[in-house]
Each structure stands twice: as C-alpha cells, then as structure tokens.
Backbone as JSON Lines, residues from 0, in Angstrom:
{"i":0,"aa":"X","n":[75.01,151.65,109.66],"ca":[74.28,150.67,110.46],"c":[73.05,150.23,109.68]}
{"i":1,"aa":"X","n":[72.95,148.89,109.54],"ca":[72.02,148.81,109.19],"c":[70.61,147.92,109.59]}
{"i":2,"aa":"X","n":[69.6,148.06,109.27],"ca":[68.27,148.08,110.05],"c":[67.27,147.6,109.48]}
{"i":3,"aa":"X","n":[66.12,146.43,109.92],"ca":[65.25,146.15,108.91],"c":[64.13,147.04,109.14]}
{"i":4,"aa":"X","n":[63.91,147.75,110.6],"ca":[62.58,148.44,110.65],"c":[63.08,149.54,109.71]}
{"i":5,"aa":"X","n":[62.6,150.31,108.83],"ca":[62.82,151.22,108.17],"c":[61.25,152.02,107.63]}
{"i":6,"aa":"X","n":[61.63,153.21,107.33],"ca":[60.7,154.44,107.0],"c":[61.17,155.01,105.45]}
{"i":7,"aa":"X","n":[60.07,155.46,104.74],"ca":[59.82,155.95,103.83],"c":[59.35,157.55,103.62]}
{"i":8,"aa":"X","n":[60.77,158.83,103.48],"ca":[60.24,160.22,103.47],"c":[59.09,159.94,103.19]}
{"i":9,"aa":"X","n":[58.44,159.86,101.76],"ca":[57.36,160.19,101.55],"c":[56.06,159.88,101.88]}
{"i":10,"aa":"X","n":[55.96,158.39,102.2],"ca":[54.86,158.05,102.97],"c":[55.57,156.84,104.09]}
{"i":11,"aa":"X","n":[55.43,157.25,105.43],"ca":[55.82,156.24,106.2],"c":[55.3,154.93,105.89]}
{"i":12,"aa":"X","n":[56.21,153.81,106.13],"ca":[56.09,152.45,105.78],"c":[56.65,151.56,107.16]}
{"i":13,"aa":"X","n":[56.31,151.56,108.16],"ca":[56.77,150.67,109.35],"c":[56.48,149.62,108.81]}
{"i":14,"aa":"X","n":[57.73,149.22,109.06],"ca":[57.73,147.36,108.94],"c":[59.52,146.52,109.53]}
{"i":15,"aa":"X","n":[58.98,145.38,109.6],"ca":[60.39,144.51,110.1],"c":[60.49,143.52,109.67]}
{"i":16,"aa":"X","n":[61.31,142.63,109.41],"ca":[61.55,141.2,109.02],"c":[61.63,140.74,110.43]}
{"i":17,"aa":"X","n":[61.15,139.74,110.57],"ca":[61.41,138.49,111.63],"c":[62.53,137.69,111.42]}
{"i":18,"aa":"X","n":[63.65,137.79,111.76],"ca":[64.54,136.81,111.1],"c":[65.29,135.68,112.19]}
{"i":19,"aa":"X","n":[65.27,134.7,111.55],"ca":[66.08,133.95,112.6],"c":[67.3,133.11,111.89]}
{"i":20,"aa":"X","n":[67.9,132.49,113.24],"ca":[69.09,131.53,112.49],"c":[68.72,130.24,111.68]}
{"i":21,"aa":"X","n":[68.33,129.74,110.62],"ca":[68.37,128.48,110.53],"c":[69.01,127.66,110.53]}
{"i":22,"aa":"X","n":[70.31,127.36,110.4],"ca":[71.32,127.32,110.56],"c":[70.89,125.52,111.51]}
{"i":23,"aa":"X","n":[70.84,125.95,113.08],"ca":[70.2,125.18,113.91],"c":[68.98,124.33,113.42]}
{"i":24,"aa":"X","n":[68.19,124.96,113.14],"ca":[66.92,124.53,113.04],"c":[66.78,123.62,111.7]}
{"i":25,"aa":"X","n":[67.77,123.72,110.48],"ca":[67.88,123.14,109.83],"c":[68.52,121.88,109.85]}
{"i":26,"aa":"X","n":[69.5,122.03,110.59],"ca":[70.26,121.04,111.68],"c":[69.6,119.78,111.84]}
{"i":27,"aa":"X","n":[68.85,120.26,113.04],"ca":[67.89,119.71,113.88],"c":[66.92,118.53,112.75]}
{"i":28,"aa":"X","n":[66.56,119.42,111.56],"ca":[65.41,118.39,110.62],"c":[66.22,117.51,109.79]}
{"i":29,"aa":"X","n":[67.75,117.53,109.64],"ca":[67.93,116.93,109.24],"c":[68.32,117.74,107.26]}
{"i":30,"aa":"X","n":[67.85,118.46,107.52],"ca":[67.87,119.48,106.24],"c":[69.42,120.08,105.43]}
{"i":31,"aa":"X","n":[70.22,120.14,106.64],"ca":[71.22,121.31,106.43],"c":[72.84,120.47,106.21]}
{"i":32,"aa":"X","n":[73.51,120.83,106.09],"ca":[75.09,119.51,105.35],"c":[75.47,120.18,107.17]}
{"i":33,"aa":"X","n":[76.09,119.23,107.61],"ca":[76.93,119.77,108.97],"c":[78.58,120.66,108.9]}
{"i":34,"aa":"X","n":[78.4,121.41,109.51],"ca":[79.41,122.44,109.73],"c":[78.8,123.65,108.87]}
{"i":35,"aa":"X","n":[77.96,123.95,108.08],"ca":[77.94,124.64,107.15],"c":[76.78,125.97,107.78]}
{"i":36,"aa":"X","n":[77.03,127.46,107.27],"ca":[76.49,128.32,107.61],"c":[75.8,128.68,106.77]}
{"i":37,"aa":"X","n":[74.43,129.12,107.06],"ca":[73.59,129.39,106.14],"c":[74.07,131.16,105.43]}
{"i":38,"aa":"X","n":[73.67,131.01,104.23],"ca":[74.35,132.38,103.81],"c":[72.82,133.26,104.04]}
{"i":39,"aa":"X","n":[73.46,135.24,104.17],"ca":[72.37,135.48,104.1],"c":[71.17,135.45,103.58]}
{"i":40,"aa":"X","n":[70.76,135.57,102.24],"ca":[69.95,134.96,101.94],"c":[68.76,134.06,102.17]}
{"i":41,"aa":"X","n":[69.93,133.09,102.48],"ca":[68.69,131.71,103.02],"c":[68.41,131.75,104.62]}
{"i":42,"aa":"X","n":[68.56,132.77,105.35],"ca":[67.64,133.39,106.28],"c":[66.53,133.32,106.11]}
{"i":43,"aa":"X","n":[65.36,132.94,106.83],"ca":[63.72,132.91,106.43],"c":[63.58,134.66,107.42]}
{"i":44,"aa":"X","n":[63.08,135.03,106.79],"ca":[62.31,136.12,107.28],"c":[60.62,136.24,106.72]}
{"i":45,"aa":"X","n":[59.56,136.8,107.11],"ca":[58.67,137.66,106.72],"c":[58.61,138.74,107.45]}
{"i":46,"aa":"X","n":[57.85,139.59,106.16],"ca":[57.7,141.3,106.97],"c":[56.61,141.58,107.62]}
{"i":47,"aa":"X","n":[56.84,141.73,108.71],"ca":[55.06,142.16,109.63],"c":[55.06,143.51,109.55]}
{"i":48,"aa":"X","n":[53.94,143.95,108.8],"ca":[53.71,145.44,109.05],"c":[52.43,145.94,109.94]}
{"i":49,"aa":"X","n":[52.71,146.99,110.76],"ca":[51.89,147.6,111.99],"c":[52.02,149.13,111.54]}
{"i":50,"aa":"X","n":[51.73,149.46,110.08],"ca":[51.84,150.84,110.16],"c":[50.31,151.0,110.41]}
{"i":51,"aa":"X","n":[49.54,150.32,110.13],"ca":[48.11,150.48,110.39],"c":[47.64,150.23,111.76]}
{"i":52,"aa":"X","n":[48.65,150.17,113.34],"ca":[48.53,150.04,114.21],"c":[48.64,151.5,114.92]}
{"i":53,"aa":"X","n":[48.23,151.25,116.42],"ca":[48.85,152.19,117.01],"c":[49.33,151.84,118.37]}
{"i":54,"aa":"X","n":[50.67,151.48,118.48],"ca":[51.29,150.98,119.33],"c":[50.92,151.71,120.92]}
{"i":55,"aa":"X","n":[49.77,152.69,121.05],"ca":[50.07,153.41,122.02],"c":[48.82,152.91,123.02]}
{"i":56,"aa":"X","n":[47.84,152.08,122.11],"ca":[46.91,151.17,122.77],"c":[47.17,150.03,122.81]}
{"i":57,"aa":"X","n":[46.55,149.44,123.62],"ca":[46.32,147.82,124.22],"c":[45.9,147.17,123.33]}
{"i":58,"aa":"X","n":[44.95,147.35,122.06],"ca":[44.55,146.54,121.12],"c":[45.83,146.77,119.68]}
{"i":59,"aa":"X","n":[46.24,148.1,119.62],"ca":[47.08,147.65,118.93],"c":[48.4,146.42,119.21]}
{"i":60,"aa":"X","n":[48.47,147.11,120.75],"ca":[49.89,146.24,120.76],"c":[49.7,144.84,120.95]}
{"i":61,"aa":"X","n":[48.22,144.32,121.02],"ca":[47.91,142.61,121.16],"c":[47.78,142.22,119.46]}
{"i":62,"aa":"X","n":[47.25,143.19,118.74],"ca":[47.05,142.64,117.39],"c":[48.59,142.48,116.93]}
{"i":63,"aa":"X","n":[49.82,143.61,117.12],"ca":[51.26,143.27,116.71],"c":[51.35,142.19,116.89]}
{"i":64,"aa":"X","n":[51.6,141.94,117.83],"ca":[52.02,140.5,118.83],"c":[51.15,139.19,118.3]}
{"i":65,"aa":"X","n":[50.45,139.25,117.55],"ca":[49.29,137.83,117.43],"c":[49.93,138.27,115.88]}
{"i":66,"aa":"X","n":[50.42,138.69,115.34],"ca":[51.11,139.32,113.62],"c":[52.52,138.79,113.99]}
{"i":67,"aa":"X","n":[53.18,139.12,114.79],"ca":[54.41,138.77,115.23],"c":[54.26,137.24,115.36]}
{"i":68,"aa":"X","n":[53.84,136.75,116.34],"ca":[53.89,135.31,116.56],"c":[53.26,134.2,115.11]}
{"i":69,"aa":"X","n":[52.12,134.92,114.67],"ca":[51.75,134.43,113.48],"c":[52.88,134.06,112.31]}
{"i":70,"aa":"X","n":[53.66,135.28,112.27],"ca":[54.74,135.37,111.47],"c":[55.78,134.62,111.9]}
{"i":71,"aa":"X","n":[56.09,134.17,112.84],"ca":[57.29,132.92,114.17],"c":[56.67,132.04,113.6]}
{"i":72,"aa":"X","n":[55.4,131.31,113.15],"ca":[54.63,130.2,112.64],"c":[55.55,129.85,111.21]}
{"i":73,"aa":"X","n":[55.21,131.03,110.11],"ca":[55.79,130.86,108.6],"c":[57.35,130.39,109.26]}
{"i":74,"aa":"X","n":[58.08,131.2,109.81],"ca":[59.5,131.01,109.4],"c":[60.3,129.38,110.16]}
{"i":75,"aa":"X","n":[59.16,129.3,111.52],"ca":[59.37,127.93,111.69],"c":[58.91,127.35,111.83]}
{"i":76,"aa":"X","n":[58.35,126.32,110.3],"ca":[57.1,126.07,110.08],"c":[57.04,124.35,111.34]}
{"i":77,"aa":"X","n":[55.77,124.21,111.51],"ca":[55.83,122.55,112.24],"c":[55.97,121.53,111.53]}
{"i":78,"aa":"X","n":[56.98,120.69,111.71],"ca":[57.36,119.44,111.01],"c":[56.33,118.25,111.28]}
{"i":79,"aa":"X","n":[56.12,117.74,110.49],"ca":[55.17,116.34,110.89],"c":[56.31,115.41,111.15]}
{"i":80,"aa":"X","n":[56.51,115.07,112.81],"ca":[57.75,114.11,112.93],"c":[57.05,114.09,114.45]}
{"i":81,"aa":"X","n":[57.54,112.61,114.92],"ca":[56.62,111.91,116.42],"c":[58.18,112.93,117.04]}
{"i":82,"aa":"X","n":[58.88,113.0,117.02],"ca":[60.33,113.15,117.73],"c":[60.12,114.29,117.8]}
{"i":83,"aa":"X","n":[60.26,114.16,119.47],"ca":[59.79,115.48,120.72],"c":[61.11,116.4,120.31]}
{"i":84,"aa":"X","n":[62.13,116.15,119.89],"ca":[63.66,116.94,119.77],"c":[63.25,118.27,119.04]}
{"i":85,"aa":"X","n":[62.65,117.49,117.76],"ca":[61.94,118.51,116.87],"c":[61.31,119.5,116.92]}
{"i":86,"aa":"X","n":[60.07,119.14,117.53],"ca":[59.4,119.56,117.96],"c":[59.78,120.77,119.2]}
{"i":87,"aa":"X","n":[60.72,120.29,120.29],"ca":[61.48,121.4,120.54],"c":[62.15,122.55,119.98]}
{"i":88,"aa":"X","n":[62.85,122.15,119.4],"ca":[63.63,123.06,118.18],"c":[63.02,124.19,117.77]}
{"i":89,"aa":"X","n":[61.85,123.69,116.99],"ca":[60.6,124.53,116.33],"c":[60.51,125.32,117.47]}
{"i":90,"aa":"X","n":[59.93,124.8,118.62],"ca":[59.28,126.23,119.91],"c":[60.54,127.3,120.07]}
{"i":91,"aa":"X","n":[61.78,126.59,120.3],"ca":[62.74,127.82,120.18],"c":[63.12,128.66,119.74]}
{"i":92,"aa":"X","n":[62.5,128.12,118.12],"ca":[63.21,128.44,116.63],"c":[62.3,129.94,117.05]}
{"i":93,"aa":"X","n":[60.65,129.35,117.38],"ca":[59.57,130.51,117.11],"c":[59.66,131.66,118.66]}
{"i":94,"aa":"X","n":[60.0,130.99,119.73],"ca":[60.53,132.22,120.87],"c":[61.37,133.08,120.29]}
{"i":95,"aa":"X","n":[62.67,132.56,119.63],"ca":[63.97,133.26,119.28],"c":[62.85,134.01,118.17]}
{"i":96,"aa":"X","n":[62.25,134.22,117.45],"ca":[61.86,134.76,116.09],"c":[61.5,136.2,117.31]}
{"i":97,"aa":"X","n":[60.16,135.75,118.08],"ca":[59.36,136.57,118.33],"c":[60.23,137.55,119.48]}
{"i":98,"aa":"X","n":[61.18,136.82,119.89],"ca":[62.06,137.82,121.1],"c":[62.62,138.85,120.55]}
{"i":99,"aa":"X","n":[63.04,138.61,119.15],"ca":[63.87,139.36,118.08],"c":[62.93,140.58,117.6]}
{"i":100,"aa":"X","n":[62.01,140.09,117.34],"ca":[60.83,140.8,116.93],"c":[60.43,141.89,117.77]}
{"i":101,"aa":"X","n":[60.29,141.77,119.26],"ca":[59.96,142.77,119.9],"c":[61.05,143.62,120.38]}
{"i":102,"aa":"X","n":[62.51,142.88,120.38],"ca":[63.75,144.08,120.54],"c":[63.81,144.92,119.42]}
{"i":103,"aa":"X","n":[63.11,144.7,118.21],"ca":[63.67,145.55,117.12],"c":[62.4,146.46,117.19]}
{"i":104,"aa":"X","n":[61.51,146.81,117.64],"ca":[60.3,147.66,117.34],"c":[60.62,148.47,118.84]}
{"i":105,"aa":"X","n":[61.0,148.08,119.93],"ca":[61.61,148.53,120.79],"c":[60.52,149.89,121.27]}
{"i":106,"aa":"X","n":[59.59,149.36,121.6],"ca":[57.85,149.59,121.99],"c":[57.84,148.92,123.97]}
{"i":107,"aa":"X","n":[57.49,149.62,124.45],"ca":[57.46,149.27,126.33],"c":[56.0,148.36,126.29]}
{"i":108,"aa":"X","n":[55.17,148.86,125.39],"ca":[53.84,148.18,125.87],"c":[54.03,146.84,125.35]}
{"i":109,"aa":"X","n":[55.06,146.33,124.11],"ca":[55.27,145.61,123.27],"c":[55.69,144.4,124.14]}
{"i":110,"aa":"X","n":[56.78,145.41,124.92],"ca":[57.46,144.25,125.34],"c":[57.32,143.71,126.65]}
{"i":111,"aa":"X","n":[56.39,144.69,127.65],"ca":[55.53,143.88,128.42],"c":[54.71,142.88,128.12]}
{"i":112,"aa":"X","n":[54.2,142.99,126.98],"ca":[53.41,142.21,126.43],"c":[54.04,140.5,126.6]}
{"i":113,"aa":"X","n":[55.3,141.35,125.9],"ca":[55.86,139.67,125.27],"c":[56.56,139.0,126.62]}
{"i":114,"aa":"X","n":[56.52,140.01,127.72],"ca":[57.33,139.52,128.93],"c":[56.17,138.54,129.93]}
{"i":115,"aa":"X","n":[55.02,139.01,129.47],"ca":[53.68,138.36,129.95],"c":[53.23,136.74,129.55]}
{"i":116,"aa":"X","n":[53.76,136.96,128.13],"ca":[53.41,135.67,127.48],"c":[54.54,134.47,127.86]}
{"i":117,"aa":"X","n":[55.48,135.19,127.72],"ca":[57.04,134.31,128.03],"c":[56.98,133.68,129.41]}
{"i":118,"aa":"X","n":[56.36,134.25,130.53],"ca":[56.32,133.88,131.57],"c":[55.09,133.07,131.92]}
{"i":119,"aa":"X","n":[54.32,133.27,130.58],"ca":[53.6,132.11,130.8],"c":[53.66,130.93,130.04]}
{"i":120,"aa":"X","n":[54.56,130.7,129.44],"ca":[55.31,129.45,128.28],"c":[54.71,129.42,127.89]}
C-alpha cells in the first residue's frame, strides 16, 4: 500500500503531498488535448509539512489548515480569465485539494476544523 504521509526511523519527518486531478482542471483552461489522462507525474502536488506542529492544540491544527489551504492555492493556481466557469473550477480544484488533505492526516481536530470552514463556503 502505498502512502504519501510517511515517517523516517531515524528522525521523524511528517509530511503529505496535496494532490489533485488535473486532468479536469486542465480541461476547463483550455490547457489539456481532450480525452487524454494526465500521467502520474504531471499530478501537481506540494508537500506541507506539520512535523513542527502539534496537532493536539487549536493553534496547531489552525496553522495546518492555513498550510493546507495555502498549499490548494500553488496547485490550483488563479487564472486571470473574466469567465465565472473558471473561476469555478479553480474553487473546486482547491476544496478537492484541501478535502484530500485532511482525509490523509486523518486528525479529529483537523477535520472538524475543515468541516467548519466547508460549511461556511
């Protein structure tokens, strides 16, 4: 099985890739040939690391989450285009990043968190 949060015997290293489909989102800009799947690779990910957190407080788990969403920014970046479609796309592109994000760290305070924000669009 394999996993992007991963650990290091010798000195722990928490971290995750954010990854999403582009696939769509490339679609959408106009970027991508139609029918075609993006190979792995050309997945956008970055790695957010929280080993310097401590998920067991309230300030850690708001600083993840503002690292997390920060990181939903890089992978779907905002297009300069008047067309609201787009512009949609992008918000999904960056929900789908950050929803992904908090199932894989799989943290309760995390994901109240993110259940807080979601419900407030």
């Amino acid at each position: 099985m394999n996993t992007v949060l991963t650990t290091q015997a010798a000195r722990p290293q928490f971290k995750f890739a954010l990854l999403v489909l582009a696939g769509g989102l490339l679609g959408a800009l106009g970027a991508g040939v139609a029918g075609a799947e993006p190979a792995d690779d050309s997945v956008p990910s970055v790695v957010v690391r929280y080993q310097d957190l401590s998920l067991a407080t309230d300030d850690g788990v708001k600083t993840l989450y503002r690292r997390i969403a920060r990181a939903a920014t890089q992978v779907c970046p905002e297009e300069t285009s008047a067309n609201l479609s787009v512009h949609t796309v992008i918000e999904a592109c960056r929900q789908q990043a950050i929803a992904r994000a908090v199932q894989q760290i799989h943290n309760s305070r995390l994901a109240a968190l993110y259940a807080a924000h979601a419900k407030q669009g």
